[in-house]
Residue, then its C-alpha position, 0 to 999 in steps of 0.5 A: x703229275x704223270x709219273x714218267x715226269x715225276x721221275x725225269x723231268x725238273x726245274x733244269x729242263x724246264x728252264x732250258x725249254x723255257x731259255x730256246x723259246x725266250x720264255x719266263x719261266x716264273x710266269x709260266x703256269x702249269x694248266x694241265x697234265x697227263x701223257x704231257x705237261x701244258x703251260x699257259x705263257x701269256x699269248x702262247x701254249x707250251x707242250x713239253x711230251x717225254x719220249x716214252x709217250x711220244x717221241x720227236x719222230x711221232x710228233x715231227x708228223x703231228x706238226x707237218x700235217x698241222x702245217x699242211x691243213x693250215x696252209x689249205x686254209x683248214x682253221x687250226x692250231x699255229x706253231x710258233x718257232x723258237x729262237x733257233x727257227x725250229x718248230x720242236x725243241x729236243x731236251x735230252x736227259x739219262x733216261x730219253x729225251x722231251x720235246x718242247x712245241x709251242x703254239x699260238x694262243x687261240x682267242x676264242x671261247x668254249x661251248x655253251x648252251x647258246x652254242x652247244x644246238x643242232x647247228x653246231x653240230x652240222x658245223x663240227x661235221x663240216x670242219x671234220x668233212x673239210x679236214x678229211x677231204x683236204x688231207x687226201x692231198x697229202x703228199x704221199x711220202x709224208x704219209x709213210x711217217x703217220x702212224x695206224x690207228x693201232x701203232x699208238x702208244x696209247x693202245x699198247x696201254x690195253x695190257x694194263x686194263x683189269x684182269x677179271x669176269x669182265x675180260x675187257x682184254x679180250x672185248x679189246x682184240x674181238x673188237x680190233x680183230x673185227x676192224x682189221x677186216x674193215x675196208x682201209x681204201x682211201x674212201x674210207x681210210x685216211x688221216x684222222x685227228x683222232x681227238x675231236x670234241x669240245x675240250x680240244x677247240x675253240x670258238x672264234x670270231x663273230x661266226x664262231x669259227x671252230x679253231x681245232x688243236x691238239x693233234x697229239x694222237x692224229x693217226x690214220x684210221x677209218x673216216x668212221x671212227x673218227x665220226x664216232x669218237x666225235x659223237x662219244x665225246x658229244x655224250x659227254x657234254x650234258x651227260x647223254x652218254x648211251x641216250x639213244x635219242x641224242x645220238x641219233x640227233x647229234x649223228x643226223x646233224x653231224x653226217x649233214x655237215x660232213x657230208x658237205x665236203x667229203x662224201x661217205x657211204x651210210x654208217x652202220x649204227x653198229x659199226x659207230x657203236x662198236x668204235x665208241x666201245x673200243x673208245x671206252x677200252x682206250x681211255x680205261x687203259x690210257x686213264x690206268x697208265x696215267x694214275x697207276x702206282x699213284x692214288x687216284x683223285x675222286x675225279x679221276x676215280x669218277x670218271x674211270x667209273x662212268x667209263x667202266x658202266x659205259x662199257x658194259x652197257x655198250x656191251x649189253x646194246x651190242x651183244x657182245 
């Protein structure tokens, strides 16, 4: 468990939580946990978040927008309210506050080698070129709440990458240097869910209709970054991270899909690249948050080392 939790969140909070949803708390099973605790309730999914993550004012936005895309037919994830009518719950204790939202069960299955093809691809793209097209419409001053893509907590989490001859905090500010130069007019510049890949939605129906959740870190950013945190995770799927002929069959399939719904100018390889290393740096510092002053898992430990020769061979490919 996440350390903040560890230290603030117990049995009392849980069963308030659980009381405002008419919840059972002894059913309830504790799926996943990191920067917030997940719990499988039979038919719905529970998130509890500490506000030292994300606060209620970062996630009112996240649950508006989810309500805004669903409302324009977009297929993602539903809140249910709890018995107070309300789409969060607040839990205030000493040290801050957590907030309880609870979402419709999706009942869908994963990828698999079946699915997980070209045309899946194309599909992925479509659902992104949807997503951004329809949140052009967004109304305006509800825009003034959504953060940056680096107002995020996650990319303070830079200062606790390692200090040594790799000097990853600098790769970090010469590359976000380098973006705060990119072009921000809403051609290319607009919301983003920040967090598309297979872990993150499910297929449903007869037509495996992809159903995306998890808009924690939504955020507004480039059209493009979000194209290449699709094509990083993609990687990831079968083990083709750097495999150059992958990307290129993935980003092919991925743009003809898109492109189907919101236009976008030719992608500079380098620039997707340089987005995907920038990734890698995120998750180093996000994954050091999470597990730090606590020993690390073999997994975790696994996967901290895959991002760390990621990074360097995206380096090496960049000359950077």
């Amino acid at each position: 468990m996440n350390h903040l939790f560890e230290k603030h969140f117990n049995a009392n909070v849980f069963a308030d939580i659980c009381e405002r949803y008419g919840l059972r708390a002894e059913t309830a099973k504790l799926i996943k946990e990191d920067s917030n605790l997940i719990y499988d309730c039979d038919d719905s999914i529970l998130r509890v978040s500490y506000s030292d993550i994300r606060a209620v004012t970062d996630i009112e936005p996240e649950l508006d927008w989810m309500d805004f895309l669903h409302r324009k037919e977009v297929p993602v994830a539903r809140v249910t309210p709890s018995l107070a009518d309300r789409n969060l719950e607040r839990i205030d204790c000493d040290s801050g506050h957590f907030t309880a939202v609870l979402f419709r069960k999706i009942t869908g299955r994963g990828i698999d080698n079946e699915t997980w093809n070209e045309a899946h691809f194309r599909k992925l793209g479509r659902l992104t070129g949807l997503i951004h097209k329809t949140s052009q419409a967004y109304p305006h001053q509800n825009r003034l709440r959504y953060k940056h893509w680096d107002e995020l907590v996650e990319c303070s989490y830079v200062n606790l990458l390692p200090e040594d001859e790799r000097r990853l905090r600098q790769l970090t500010k010469h590359l976000t240097d380098e973006f705060h130069s990119y072009d921000q007019s809403p051609e290319h510049y607009g919301f983003i869910h920040n967090d598309i890949h297979h872990e993150n939605y499910l297929l449903v129906g007869p037509k495996n209709t992809i159903v995306l959740f998890d808009f924690e870190v939504a955020c507004q950013s480039w059209y493009t970054y979000e194209i290449a945190t699709a094509l990083y995770y993609a990687c990831l799927v079968k083990r083709n991270r750097n495999n150059t002929d992958f990307e290129q069959v993935f980003l092919t399939n991925f743009l003809e899909g898109y492109r189907s719904h919101h236009s976008l100018a030719p992608v500079p390889f380098d620039t997707v690249l340089k987005f995907m290393l920038y990734r890698d740096l995120f998750l180093y510092g996000y994954m050091t948050a999470m597990w730090q002053h606590r020993t690390l898992p073999q997994r975790v430990a696994e996967y901290i080392k895959l991002i760390e020769d990621s990074i360097a061979i995206r380096r090496k490919r960049l000359a950077l």
